[in-house]
N, C-alpha and C positions, 0 to 999 in steps of 0.2 A: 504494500500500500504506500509505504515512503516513496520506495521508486516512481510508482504513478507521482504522485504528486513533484518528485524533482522534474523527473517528466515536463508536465505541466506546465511547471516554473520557466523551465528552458523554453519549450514552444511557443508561448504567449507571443501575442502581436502587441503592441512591437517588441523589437529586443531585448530583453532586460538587462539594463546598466552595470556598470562597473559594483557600483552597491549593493544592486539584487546581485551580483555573484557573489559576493562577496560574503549575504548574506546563507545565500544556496551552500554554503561552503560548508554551513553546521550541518545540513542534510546529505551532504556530502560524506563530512566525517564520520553520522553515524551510520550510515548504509555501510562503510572501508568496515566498520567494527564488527559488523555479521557478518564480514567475508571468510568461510573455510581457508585451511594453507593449502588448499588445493584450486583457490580463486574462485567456489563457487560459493553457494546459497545455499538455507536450507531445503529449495527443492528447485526440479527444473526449472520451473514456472518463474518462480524466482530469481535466480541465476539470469534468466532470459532477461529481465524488465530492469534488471539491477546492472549488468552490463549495457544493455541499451541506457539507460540514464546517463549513467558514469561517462560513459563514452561522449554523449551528450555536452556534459561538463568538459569534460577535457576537451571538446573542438570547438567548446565555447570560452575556454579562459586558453588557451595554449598561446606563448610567446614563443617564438624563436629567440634565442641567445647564444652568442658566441661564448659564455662564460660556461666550461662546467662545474657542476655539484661532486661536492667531495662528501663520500658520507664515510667516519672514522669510527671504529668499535673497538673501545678498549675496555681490558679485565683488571682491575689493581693498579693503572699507571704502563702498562703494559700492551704496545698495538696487537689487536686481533686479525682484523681486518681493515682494510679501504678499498670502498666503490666510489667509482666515477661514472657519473651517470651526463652523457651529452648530446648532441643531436642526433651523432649515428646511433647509441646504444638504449635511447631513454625507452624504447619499446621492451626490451629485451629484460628479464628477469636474471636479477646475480644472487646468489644465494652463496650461505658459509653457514659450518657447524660451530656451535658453540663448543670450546674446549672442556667446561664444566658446567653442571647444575643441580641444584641450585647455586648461582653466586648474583653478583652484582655487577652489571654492565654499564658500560656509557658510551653512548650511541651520539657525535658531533654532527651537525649539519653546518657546511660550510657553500658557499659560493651564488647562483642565481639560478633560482629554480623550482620545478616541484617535486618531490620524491616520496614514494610511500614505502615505509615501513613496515615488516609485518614481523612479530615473533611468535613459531612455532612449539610447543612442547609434549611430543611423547614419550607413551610409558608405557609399560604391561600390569598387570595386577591382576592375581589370580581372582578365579570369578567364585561366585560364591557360591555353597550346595546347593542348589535345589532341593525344593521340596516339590514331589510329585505326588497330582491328586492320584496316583494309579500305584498298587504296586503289583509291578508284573516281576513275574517268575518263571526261569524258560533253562528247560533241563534236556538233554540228550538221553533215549535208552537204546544201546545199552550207555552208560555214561566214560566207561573208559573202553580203549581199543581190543577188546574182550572177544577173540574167536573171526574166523576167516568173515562171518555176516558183517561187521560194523567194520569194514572196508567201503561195502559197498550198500549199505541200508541202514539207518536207523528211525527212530521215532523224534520227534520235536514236543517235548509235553509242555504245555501252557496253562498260568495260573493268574489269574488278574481279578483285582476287586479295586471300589471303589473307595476312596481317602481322603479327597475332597470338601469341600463346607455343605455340601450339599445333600440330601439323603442317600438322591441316585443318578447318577450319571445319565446323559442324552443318551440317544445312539451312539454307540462306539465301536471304531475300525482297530480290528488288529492285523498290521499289518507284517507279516515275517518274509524277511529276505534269506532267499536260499545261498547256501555256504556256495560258495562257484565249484563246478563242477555236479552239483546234485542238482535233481527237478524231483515235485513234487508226486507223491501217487498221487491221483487225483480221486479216485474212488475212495480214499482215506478222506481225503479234505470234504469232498461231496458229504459222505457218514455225517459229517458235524452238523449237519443241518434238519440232523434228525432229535437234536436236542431242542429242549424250547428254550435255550438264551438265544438261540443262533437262527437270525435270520433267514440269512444266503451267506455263499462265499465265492470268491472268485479267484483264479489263477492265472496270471498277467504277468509277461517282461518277468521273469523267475523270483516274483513274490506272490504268496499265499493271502489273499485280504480275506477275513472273516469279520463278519458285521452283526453285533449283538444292541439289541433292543436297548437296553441299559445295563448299567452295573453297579451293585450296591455293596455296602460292604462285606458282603458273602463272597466268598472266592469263588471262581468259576474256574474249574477245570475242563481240558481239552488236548487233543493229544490226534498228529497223524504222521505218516509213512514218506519216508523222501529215498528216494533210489539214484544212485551214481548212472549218470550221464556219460560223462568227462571224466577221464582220470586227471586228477590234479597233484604236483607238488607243492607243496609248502603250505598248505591253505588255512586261509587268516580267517578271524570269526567274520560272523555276519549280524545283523541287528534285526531287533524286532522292536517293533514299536505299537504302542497302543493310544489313541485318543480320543477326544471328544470332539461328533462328527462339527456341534456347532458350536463349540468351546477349545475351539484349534489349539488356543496357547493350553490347555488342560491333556496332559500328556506325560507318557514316561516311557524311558528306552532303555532295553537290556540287549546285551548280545549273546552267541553262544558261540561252542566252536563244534566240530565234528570229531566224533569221537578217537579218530586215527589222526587228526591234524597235527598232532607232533610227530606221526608215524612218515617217516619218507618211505616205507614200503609202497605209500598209499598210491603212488604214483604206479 
């Protein structure tokens, strides 16, 4: 909305003076302070109307000068950096790391010009536990690489209930990703639908969806047949996830592995 309105300012019949720029220049600066270190906005839309403005500005105050801007970054008394910013380079974007942070910088602006400044700061921080409305529970049988069968078959058993603030859960998709190399029996998976939590199910792109009415804090157990396709080396687990069909962020993810998967015979 600021954008529109710089907009505005600049377009008006007639010109707007030296003073209305001058004035434009607080709407200026605070549009520069919602800019990402990546130059955009918080959304496309934004982004679009906040470059068109700016732009605006700038081909409405731009002087040509033969003088360049010195801009100097010092740490403690100590030079970091210096950019020169002048008529070949003022488009072009100069960037430098800071050597330390936190600490205290000073940033000179010297000579005839305009130059914008930006300081960027990242960082990582572990993300925090989750709590999931669901607790899913997803077991292999047989569970360890036990006899020439669990090379090439086992079962996938599934337990999930409701955890949530709620009594019961919407409609909820469990969706299980096959280990690569395995596909599903499907006359196993079809079975489930002869339970009454279980809607339908479907077998898609080598995941299993099963689709249950609701979920309450009653555990629902369920359980089907996955047969080697592919033989595979080394193979890494796979996930299963279960949510809520119209409470998307209400979800919880477990993975499994196959029973032989530290086996390199498996191959």
């Amino acid at each position: 909305m600021t954008s529109y309105v710089l907009l505005a300012y600049l377009t008006a019949q007639p010109a707007p003076t030296s003073e209305e720029l001058t004035s434009a220049s607080h709407i200026v600066k605070w549009i520069t302070k919602q800019q990402n270190s990546h130059g955009g906005f918080s959304s496309t839309q934004d982004t679009v109307v906040a470059l068109q403005a700016l732009s605006r500005y700038g081909a409405a105050t731009f002087t040509r000068t033969g003088k360049p801007t010195q801009v100097t970054i010092q740490h403690s008394g100590t030079l970091v950096t210096k950019f020169q910013v002048d008529d070949d380079n003022r488009l072009l974007l100069q960037q430098t790391s800071l050597p330390k942070v936190p600490e205290e910088y000073t940033m000179t602006v010297t000579g005839e010009g305009c130059v914008y400044l930006q300081t960027s700061l990242r960082y990582n921080i572990l993300p925090e536990k989750a709590e999931f409305p669901f607790a899913l529970e997803v077991q292999t049988l047989p569970q360890s690489c036990d006899g020439p069968k669990a090379h090439t078959s086992f079962q996938i058993s599934l337990k999930v209930s409701y955890t949530g603030s709620r009594p019961a859960s919407n409609m909820v998709i469990i969706d299980a990703k096959m280990v690569s190399g395995f596909i599903p029996l499907k006359p196993t998976v079809k079975m489930l639908e002869r339970s009454n939590h279980v809607s339908r199910t479907e077998v898609s792109n080598n995941h299993v969806l099963i689709y249950l009415d609701k979920v309450t804090n009653q555990t629902l157990s369920m359980s089907f047949t996955v047969l080697q396709d592919v033989p595979v080396i080394e193979l890494k687990p796979a996930i299963v996830k279960v949510y809520d069909y119209y409470e998307t962020d209400e979800f919880a993810i477990a993975e499994y592995d196959a029973p032989c998967s530290k086996d390199h015979g498996n191959a």
